[in-house]
C-alpha positions in Angstrom: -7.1 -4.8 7.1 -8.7 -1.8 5.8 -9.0 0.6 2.8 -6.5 3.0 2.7 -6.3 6.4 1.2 -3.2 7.3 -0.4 -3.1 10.6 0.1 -2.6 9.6 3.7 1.2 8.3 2.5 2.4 11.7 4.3 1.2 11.5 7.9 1.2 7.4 7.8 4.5 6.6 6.6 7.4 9.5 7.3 7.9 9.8 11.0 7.3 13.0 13.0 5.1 13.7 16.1 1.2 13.8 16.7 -1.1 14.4 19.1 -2.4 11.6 21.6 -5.7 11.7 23.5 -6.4 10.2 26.9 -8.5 10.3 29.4 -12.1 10.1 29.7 -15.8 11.6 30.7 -14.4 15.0 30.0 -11.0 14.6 31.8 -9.5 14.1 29.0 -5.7 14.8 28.2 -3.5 15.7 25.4 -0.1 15.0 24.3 2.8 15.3 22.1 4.3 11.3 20.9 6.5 10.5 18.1 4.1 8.6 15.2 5.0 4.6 15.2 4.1 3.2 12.0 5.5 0.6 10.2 6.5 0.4 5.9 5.3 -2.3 5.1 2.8 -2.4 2.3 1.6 -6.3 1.7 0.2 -6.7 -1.4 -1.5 -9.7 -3.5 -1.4 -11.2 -6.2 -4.3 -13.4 -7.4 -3.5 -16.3 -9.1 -6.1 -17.2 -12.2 -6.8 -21.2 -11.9 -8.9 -20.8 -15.2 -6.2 -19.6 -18.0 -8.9 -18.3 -20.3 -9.4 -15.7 -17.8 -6.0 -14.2 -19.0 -6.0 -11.1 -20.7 -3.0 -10.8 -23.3 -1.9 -7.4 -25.3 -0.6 -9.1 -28.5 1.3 -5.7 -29.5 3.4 -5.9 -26.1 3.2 -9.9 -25.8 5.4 -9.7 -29.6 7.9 -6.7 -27.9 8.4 -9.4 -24.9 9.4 -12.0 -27.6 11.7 -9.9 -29.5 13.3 -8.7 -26.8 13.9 -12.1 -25.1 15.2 -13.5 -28.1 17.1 -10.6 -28.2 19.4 -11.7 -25.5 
């Protein structure tokens, strides 16, 4: 895993051809290839095991309410 920049969503993530290097001590070699990446993005989710660690907005924790009671 590494940090990831996303302006580099373009050239990571929609296809197209780049340029591959080979060779080496100066002989080296250049070619066209089609990019191989893959989509998927794994991210996680960190689960709290002490609750007074939560956070809570009480303006949108009430507009949750109302609108679950709502239905």
């Amino acid at each position: 895993m590494r940090d990831w920049d996303p302006a580099e969503i373009p050239s990571e993530t929609f296809g197209g051809e780049e340029t591959s290097y080979s060779g080496a001590f100066g002989n080296s070699q250049t070619q066209k290839v089609m990019r191989m990446r893959n989509a998927y993005v794994l991210i996680y989710k960190r689960k709290l095991t002490d609750e007074s660690l939560i956070v809570v907005d009480e303006a949108e924790a009430a507009n949750d309410s109302q609108s679950n009671n709502s239905t």
